[in-house]
Structures are given as structure tokens and as C-alpha cells.
mmCIF file of the N, C-alpha and C atoms, coordinates in Angstrom:
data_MODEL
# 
_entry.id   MODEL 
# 
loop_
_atom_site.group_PDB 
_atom_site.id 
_atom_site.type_symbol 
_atom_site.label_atom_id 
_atom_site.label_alt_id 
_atom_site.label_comp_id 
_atom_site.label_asym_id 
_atom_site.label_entity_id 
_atom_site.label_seq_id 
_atom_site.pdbx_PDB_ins_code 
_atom_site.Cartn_x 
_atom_site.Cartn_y 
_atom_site.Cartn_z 
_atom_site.occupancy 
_atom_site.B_iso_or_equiv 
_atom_site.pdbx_formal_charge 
_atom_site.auth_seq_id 
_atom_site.auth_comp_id 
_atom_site.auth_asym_id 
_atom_site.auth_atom_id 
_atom_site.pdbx_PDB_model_num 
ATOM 1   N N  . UNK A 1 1  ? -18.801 -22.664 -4.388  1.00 0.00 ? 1  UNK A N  1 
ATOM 2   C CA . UNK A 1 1  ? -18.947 -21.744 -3.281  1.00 0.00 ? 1  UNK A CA 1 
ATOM 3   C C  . UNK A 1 1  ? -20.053 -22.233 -2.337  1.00 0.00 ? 1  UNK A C  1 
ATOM 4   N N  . UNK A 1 2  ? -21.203 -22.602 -3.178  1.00 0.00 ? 2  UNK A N  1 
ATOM 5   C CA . UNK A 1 2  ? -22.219 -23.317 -2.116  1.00 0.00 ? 2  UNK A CA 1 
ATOM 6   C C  . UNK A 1 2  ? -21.969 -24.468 -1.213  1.00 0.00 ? 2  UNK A C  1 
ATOM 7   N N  . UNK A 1 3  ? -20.830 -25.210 -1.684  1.00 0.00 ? 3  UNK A N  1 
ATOM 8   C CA . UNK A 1 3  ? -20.329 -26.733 -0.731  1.00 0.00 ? 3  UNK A CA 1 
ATOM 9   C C  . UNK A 1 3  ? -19.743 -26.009 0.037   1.00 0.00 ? 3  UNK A C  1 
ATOM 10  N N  . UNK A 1 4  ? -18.856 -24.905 -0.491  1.00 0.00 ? 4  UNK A N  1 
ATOM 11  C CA . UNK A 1 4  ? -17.842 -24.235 0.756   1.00 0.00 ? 4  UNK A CA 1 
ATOM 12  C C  . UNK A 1 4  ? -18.379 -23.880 1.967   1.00 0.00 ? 4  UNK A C  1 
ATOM 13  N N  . UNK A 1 5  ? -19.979 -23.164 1.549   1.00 0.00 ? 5  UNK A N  1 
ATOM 14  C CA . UNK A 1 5  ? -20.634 -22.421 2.485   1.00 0.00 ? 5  UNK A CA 1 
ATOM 15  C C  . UNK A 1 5  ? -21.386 -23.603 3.315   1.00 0.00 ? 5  UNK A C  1 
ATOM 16  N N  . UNK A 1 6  ? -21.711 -24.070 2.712   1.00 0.00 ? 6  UNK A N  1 
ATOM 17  C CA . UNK A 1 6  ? -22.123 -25.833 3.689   1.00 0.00 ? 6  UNK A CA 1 
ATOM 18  C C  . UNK A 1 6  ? -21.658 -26.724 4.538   1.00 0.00 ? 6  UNK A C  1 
ATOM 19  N N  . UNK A 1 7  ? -20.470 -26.346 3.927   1.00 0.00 ? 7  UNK A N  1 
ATOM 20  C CA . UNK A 1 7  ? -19.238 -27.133 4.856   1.00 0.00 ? 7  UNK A CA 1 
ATOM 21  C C  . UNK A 1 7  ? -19.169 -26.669 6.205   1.00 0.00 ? 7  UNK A C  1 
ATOM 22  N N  . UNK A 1 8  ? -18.830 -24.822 6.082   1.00 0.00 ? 8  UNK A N  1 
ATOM 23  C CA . UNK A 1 8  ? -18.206 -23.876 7.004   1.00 0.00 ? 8  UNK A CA 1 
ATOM 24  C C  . UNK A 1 8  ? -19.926 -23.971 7.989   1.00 0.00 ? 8  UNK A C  1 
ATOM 25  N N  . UNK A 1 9  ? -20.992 -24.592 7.396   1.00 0.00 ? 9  UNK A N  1 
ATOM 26  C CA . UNK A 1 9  ? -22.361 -24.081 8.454   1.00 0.00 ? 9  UNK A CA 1 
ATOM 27  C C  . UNK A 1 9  ? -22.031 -25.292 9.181   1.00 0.00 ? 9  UNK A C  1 
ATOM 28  N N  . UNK A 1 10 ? -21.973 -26.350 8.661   1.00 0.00 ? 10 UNK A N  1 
ATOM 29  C CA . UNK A 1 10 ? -21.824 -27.928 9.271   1.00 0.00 ? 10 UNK A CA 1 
ATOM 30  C C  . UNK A 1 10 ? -20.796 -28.130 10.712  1.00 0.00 ? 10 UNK A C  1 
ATOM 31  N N  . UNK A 1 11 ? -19.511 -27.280 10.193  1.00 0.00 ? 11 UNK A N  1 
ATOM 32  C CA . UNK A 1 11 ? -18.649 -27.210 10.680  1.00 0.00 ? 11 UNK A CA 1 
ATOM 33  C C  . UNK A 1 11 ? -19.332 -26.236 12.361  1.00 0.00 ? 11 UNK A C  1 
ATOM 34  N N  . UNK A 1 12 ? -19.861 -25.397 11.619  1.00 0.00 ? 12 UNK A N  1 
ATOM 35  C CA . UNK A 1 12 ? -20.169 -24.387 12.647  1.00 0.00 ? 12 UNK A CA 1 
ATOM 36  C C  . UNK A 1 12 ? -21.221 -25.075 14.015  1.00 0.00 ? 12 UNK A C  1 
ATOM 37  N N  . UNK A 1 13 ? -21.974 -25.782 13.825  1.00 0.00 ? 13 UNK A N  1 
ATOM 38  C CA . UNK A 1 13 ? -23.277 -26.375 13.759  1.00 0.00 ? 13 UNK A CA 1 
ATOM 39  C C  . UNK A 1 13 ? -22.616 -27.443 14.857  1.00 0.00 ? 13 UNK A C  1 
ATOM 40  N N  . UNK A 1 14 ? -21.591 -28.066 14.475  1.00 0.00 ? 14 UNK A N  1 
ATOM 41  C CA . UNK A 1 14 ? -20.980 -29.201 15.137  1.00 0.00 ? 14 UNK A CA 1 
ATOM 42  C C  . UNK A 1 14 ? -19.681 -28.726 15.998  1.00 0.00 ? 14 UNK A C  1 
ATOM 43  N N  . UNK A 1 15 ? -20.646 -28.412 17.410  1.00 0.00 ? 15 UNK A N  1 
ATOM 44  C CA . UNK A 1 15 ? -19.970 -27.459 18.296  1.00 0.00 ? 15 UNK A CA 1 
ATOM 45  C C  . UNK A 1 15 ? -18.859 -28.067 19.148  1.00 0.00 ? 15 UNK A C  1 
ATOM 46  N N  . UNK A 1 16 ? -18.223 -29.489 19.047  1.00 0.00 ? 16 UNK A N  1 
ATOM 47  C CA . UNK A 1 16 ? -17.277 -29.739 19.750  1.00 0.00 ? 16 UNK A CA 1 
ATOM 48  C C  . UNK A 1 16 ? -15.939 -29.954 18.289  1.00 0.00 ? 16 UNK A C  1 
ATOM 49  N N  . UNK A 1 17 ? -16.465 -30.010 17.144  1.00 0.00 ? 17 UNK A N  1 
ATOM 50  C CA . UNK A 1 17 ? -15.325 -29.761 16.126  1.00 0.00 ? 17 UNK A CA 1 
ATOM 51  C C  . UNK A 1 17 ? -14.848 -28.341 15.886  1.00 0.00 ? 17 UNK A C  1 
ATOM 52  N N  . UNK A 1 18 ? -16.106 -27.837 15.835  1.00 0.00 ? 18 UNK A N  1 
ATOM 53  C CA . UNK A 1 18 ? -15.859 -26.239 15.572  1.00 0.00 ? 18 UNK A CA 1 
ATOM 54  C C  . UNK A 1 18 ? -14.390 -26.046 16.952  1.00 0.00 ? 18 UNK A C  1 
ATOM 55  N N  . UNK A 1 19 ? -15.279 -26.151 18.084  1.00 0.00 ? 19 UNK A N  1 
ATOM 56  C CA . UNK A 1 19 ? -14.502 -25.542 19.412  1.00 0.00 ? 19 UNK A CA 1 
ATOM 57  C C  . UNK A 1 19 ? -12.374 -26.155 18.920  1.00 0.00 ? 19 UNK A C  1 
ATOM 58  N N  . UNK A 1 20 ? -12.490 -27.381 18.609  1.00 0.00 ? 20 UNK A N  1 
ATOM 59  C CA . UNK A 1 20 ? -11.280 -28.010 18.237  1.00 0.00 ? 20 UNK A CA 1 
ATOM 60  C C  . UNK A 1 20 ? -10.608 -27.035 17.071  1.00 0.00 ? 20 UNK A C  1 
ATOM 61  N N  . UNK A 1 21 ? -11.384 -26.738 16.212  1.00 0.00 ? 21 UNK A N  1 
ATOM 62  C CA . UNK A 1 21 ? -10.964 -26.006 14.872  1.00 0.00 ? 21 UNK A CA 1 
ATOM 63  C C  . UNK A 1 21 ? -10.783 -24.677 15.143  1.00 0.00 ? 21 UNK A C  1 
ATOM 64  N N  . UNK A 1 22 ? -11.022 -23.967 16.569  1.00 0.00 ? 22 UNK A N  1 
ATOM 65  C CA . UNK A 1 22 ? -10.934 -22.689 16.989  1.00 0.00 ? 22 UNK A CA 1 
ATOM 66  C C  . UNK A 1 22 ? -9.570  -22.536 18.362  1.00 0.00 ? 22 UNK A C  1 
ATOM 67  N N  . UNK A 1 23 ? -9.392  -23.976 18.643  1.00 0.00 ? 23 UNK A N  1 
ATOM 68  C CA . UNK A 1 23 ? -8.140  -23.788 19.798  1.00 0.00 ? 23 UNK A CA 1 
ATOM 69  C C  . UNK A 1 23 ? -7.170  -23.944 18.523  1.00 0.00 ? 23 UNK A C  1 
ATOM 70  N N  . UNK A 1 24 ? -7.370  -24.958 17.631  1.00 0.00 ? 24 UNK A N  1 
ATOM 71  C CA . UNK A 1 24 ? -6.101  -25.279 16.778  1.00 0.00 ? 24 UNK A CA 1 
ATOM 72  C C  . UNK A 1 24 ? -6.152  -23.887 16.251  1.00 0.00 ? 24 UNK A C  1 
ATOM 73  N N  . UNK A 1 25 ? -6.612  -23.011 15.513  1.00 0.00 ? 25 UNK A N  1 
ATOM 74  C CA . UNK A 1 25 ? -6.464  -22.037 14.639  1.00 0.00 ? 25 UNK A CA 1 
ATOM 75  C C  . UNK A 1 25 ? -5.726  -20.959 15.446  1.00 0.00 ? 25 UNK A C  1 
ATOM 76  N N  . UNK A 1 26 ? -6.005  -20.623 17.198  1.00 0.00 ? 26 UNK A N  1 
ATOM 77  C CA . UNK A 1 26 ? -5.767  -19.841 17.698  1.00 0.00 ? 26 UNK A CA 1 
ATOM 78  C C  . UNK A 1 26 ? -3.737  -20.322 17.862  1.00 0.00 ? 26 UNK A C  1 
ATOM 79  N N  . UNK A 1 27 ? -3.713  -21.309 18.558  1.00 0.00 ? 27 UNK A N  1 
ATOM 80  C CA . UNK A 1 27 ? -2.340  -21.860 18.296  1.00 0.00 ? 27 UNK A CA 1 
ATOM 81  C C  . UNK A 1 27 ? -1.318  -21.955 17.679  1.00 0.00 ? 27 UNK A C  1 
ATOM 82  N N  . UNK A 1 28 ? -1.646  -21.520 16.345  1.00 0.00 ? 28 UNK A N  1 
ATOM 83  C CA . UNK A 1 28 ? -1.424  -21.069 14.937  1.00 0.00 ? 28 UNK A CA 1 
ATOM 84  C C  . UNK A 1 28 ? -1.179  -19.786 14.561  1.00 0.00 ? 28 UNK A C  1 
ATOM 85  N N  . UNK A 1 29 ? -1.513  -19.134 15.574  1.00 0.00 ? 29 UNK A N  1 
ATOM 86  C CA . UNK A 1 29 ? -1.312  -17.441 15.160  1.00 0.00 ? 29 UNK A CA 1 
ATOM 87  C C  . UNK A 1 29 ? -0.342  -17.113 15.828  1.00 0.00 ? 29 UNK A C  1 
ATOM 88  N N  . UNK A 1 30 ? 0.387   -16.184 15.209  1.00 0.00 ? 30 UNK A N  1 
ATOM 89  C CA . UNK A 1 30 ? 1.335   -15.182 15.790  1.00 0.00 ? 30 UNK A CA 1 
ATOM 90  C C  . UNK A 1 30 ? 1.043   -14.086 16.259  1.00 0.00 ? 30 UNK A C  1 
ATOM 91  N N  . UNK A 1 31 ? 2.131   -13.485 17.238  1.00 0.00 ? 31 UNK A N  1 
ATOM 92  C CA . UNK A 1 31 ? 1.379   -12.366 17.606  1.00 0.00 ? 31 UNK A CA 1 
ATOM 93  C C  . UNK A 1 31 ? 2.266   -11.160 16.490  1.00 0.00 ? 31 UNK A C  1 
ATOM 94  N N  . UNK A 1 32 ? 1.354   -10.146 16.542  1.00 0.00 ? 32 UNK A N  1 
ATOM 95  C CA . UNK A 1 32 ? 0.962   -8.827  15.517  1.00 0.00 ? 32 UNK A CA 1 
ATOM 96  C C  . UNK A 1 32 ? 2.799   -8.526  15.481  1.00 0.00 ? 32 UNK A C  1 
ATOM 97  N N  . UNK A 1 33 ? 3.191   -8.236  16.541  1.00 0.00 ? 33 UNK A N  1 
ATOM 98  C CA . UNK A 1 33 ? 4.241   -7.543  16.528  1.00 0.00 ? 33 UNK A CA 1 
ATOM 99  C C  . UNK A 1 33 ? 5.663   -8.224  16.290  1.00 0.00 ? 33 UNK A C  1 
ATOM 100 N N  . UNK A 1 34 ? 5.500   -9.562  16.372  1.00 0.00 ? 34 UNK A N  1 
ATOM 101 C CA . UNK A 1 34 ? 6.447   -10.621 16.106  1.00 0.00 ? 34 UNK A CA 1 
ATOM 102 C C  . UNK A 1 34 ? 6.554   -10.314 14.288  1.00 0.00 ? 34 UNK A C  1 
ATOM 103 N N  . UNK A 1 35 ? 5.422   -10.284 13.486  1.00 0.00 ? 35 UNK A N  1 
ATOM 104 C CA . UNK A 1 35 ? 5.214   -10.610 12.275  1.00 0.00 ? 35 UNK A CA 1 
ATOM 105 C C  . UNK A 1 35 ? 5.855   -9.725  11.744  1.00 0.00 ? 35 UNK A C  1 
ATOM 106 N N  . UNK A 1 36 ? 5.151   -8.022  12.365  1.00 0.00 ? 36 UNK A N  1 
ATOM 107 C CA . UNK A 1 36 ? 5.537   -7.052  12.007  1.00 0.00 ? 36 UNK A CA 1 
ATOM 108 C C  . UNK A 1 36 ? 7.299   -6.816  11.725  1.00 0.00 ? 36 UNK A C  1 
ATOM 109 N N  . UNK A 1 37 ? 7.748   -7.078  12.554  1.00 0.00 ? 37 UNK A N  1 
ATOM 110 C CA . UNK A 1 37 ? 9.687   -7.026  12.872  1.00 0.00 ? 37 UNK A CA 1 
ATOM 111 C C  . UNK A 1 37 ? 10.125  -8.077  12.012  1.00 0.00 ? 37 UNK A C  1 
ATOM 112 N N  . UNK A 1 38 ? 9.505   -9.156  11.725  1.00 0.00 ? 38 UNK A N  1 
ATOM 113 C CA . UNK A 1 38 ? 9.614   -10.238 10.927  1.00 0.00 ? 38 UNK A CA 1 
ATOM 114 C C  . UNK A 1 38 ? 9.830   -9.408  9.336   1.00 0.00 ? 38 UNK A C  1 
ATOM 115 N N  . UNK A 1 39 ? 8.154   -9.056  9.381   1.00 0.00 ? 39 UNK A N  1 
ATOM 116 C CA . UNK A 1 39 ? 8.286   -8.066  7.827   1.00 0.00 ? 39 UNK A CA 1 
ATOM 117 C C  . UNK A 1 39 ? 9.456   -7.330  7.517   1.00 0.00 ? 39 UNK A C  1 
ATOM 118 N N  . UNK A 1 40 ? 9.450   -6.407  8.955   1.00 0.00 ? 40 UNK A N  1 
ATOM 119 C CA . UNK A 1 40 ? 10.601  -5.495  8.162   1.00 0.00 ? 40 UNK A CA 1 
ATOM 120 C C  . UNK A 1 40 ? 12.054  -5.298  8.160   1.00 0.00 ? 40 UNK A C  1 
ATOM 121 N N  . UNK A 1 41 ? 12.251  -6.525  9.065   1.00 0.00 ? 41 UNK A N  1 
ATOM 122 C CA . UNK A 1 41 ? 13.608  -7.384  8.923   1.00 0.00 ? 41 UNK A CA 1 
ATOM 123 C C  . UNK A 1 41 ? 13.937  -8.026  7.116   1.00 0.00 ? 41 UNK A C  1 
ATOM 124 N N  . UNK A 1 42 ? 12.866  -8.330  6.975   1.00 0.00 ? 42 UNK A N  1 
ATOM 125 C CA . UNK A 1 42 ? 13.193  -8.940  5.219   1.00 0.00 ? 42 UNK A CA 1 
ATOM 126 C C  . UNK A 1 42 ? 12.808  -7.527  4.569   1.00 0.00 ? 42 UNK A C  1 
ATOM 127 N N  . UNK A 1 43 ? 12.156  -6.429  4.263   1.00 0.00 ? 43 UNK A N  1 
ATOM 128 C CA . UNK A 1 43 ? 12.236  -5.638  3.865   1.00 0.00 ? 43 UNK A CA 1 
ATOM 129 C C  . UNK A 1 43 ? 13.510  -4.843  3.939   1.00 0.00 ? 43 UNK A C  1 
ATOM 130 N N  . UNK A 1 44 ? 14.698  -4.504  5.059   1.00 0.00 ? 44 UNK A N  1 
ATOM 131 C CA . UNK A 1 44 ? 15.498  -3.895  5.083   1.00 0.00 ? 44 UNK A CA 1 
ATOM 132 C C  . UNK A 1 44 ? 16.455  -4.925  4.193   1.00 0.00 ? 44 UNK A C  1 
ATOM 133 N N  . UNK A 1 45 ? 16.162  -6.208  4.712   1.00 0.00 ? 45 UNK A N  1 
ATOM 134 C CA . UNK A 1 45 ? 17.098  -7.151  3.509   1.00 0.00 ? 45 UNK A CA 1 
ATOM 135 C C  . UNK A 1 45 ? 17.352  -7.018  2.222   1.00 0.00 ? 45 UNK A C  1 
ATOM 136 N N  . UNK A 1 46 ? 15.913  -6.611  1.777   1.00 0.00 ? 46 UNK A N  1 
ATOM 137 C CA . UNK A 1 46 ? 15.765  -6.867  0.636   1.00 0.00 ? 46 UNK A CA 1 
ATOM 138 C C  . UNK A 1 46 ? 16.063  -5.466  -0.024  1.00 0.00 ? 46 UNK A C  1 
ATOM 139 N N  . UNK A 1 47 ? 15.910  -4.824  0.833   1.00 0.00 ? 47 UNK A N  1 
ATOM 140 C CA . UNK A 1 47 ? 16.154  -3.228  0.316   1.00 0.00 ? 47 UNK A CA 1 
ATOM 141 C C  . UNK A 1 47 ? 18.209  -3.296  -0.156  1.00 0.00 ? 47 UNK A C  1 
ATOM 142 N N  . UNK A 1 48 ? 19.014  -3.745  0.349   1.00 0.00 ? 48 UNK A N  1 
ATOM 143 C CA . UNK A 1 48 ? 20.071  -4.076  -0.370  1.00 0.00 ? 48 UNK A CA 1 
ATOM 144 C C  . UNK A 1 48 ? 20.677  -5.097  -1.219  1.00 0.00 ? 48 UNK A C  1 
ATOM 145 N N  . UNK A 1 49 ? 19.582  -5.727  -1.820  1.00 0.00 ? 49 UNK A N  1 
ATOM 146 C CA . UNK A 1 49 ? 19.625  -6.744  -3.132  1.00 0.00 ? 49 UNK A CA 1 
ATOM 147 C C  . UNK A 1 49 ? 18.970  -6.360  -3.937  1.00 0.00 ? 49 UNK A C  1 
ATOM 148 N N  . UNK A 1 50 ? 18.674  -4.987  -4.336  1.00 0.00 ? 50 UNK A N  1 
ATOM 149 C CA . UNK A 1 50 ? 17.907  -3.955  -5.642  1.00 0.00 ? 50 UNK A CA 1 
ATOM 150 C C  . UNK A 1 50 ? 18.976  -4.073  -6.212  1.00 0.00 ? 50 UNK A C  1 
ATOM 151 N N  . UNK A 1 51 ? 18.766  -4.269  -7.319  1.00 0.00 ? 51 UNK A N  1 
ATOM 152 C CA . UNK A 1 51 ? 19.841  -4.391  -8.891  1.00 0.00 ? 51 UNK A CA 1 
ATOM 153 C C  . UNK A 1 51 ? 19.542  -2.855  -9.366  1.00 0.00 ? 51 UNK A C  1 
ATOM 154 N N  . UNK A 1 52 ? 20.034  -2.181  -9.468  1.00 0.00 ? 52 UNK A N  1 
ATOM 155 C CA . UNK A 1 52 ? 20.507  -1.075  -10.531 1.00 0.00 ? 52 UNK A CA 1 
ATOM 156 C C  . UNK A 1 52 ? 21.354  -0.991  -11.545 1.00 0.00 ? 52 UNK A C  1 
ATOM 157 N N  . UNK A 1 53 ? 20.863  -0.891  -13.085 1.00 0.00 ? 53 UNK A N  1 
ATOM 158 C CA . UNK A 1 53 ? 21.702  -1.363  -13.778 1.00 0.00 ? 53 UNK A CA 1 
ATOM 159 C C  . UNK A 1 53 ? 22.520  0.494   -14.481 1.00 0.00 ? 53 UNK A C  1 
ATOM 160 N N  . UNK A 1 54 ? 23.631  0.456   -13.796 1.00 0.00 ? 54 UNK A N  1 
ATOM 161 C CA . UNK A 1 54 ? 23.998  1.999   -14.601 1.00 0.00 ? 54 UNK A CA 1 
ATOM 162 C C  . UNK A 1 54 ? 24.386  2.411   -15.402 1.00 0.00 ? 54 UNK A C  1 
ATOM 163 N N  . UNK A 1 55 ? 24.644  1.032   -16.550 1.00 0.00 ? 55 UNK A N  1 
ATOM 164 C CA . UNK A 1 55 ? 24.372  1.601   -18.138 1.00 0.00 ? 55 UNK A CA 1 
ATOM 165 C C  . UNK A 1 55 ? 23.207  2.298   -18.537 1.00 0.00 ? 55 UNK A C  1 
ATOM 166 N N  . UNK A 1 56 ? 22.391  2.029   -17.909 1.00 0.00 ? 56 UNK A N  1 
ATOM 167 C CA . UNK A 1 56 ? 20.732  2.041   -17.632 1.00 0.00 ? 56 UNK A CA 1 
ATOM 168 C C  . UNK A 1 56 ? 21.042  4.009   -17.325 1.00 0.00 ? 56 UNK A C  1 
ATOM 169 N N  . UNK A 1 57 ? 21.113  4.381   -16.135 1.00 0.00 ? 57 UNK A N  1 
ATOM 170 C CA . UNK A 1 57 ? 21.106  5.787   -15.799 1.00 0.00 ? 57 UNK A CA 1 
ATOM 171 C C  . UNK A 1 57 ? 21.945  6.581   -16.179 1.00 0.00 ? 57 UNK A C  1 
ATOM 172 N N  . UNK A 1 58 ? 23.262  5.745   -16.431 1.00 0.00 ? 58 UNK A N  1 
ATOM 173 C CA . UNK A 1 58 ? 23.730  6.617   -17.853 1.00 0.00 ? 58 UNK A CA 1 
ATOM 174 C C  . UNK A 1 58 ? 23.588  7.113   -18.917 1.00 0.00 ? 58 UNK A C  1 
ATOM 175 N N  . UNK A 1 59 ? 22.665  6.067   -19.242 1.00 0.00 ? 59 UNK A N  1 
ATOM 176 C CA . UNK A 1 59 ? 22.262  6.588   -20.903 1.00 0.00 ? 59 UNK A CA 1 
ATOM 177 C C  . UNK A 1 59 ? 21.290  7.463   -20.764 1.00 0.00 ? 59 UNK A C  1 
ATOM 178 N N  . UNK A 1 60 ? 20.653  7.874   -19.756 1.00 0.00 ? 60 UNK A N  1 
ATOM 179 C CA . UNK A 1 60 ? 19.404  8.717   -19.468 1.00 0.00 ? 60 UNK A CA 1 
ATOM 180 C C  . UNK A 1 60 ? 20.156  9.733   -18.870 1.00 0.00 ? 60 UNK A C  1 
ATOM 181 N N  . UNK A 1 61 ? 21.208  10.059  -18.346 1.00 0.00 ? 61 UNK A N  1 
ATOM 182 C CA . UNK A 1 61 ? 21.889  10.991  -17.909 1.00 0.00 ? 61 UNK A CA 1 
ATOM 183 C C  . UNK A 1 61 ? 22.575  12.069  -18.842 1.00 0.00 ? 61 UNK A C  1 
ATOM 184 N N  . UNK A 1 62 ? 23.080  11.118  -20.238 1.00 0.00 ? 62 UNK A N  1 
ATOM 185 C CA . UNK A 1 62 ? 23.392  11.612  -21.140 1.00 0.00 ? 62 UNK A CA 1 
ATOM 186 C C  . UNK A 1 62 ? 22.059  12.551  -22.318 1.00 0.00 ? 62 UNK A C  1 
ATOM 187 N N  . UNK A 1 63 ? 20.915  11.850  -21.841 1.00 0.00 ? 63 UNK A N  1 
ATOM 188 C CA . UNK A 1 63 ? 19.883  12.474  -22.774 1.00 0.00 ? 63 UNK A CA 1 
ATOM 189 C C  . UNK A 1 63 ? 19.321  14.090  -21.951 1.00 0.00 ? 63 UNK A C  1 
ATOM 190 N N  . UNK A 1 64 ? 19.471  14.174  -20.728 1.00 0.00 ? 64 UNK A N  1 
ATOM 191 C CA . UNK A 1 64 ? 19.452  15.534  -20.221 1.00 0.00 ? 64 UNK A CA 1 
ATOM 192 C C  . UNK A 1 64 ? 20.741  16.668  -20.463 1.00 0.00 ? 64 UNK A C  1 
ATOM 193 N N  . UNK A 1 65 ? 20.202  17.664  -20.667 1.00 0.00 ? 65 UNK A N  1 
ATOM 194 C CA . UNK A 1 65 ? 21.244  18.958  -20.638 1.00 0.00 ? 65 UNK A CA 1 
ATOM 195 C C  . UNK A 1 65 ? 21.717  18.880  -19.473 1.00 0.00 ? 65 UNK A C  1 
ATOM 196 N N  . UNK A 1 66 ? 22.904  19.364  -18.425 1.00 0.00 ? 66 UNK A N  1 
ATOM 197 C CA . UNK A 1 66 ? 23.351  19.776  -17.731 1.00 0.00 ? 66 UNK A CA 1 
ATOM 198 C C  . UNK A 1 66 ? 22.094  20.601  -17.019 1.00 0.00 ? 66 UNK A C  1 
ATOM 199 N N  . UNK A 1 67 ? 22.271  20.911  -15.795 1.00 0.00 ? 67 UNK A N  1 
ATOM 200 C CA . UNK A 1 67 ? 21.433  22.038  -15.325 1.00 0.00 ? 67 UNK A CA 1 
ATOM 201 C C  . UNK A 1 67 ? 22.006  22.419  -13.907 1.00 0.00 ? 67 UNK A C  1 
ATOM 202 N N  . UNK A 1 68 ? 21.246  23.873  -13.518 1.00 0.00 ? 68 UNK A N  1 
ATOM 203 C CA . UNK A 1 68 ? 22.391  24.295  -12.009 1.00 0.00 ? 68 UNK A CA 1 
ATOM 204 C C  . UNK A 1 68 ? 21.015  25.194  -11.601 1.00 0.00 ? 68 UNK A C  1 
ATOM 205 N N  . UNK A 1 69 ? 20.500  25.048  -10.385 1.00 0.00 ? 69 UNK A N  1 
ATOM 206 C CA . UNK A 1 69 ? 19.876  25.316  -9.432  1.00 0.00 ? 69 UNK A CA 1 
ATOM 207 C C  . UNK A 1 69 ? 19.416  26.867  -9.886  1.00 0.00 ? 69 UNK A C  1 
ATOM 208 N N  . UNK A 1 70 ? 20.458  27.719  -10.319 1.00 0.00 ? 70 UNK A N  1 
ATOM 209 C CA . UNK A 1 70 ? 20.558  28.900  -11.055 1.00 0.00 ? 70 UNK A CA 1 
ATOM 210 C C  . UNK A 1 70 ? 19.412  29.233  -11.881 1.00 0.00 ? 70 UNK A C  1 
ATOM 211 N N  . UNK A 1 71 ? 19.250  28.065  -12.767 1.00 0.00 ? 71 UNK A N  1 
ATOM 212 C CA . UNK A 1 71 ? 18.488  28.148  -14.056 1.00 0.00 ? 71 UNK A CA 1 
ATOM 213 C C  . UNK A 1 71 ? 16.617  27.900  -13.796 1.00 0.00 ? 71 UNK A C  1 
ATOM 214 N N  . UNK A 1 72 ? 16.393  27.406  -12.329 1.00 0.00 ? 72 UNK A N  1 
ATOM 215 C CA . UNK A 1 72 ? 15.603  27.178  -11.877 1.00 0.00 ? 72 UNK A CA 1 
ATOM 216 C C  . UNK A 1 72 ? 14.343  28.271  -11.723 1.00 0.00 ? 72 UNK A C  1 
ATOM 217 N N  . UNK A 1 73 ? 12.956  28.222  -13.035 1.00 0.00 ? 73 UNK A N  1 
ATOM 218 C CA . UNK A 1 73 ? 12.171  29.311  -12.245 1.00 0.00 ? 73 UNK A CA 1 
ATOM 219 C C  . UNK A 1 73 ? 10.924  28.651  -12.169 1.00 0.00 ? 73 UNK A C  1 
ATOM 220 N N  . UNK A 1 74 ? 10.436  29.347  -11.236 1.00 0.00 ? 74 UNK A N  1 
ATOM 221 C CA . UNK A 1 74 ? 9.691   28.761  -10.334 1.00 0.00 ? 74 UNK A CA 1 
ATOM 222 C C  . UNK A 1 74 ? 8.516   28.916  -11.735 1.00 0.00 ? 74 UNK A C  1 
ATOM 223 N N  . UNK A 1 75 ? 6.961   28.251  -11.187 1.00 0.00 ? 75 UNK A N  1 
ATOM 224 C CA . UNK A 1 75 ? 5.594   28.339  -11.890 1.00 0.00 ? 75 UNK A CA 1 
ATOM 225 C C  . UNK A 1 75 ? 4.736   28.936  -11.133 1.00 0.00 ? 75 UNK A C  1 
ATOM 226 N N  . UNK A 1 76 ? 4.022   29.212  -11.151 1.00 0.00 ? 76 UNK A N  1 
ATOM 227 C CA . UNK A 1 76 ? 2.310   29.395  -10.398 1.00 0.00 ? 76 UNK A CA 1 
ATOM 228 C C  . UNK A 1 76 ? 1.046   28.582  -10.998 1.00 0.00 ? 76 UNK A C  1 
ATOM 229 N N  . UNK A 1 77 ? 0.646   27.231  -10.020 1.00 0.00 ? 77 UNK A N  1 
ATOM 230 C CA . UNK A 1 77 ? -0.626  26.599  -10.530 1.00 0.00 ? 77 UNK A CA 1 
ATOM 231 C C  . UNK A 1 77 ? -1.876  27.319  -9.939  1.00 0.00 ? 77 UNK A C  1 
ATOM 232 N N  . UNK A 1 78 ? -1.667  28.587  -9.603  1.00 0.00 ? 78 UNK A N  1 
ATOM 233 C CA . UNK A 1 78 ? -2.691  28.689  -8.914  1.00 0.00 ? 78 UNK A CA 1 
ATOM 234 C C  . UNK A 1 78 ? -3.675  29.819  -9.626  1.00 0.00 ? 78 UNK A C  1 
# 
């Protein structure tokens, strides 16, 4: 961590590399809202390649009783 931090002062210190290491880095970035639509373009993707396995919620379907809205009473946490 101490070479790291030596490096990054050296770097800093040496004001026409730094300036080079700050146009390249900026050049390099995307903007916020590109990334964002990016993200949630693969998120909606990915949201229909979820595996559900329904032997799986069957067998847990079978371990509940039946039930009907009817049977429903309410609690009080208060």
C-alpha cells in the first residue's frame, strides 16, 4: 500500500504525466446515462433467463393446506 501511495504522489507531483493520465482517464468515461440504459437493458435480459424449477414449487405446494381468503383473520401488533 505504501509503494501504491508513492507511486500515486510521484505521479501527482509530475504535472505534465499526471495532466496526460487525467485527459486519458477522462476519454475513458462514459456518460452516466448511457451506462445506466446499458444496465438495465441487461437486467430486463436477464430477468427472462431465471430458471424456475417446478418440481421445486410443487412439492412445496403440496406441503400447504389449501386456503381461501375466507379463512383469513386478521392480528393486532400493536
Amino acid at each position: 500500500m505504501i509503494f501504491a501511495m508513492e507511486r500515486a504522489m510521484g505521479t501527482f507531483r509530475n504535472k505534465p504525466m499526471y495532466a496526460v493520465l487525467r485527459k486519458n482517464a477522462f476519454k475513458a468515461t462514459m456518460d452516466g446515462e448511457i451506462v445506466s440504459k446499458a444496465w438495465l437493458g441487461e437486467f430486463y435480459r436477464l430477468k427472462e433467463k431465471i430458471f424456475i424449477d417446478y418440481t421445486v414449487i410443487n412439492k412445496l405446494e403440496k406441503k400447504f393446506k389449501p386456503w381461501t381468503p375466507d379463512e383469513y383473520q386478521s392480528i393486532s401488533i400493536i
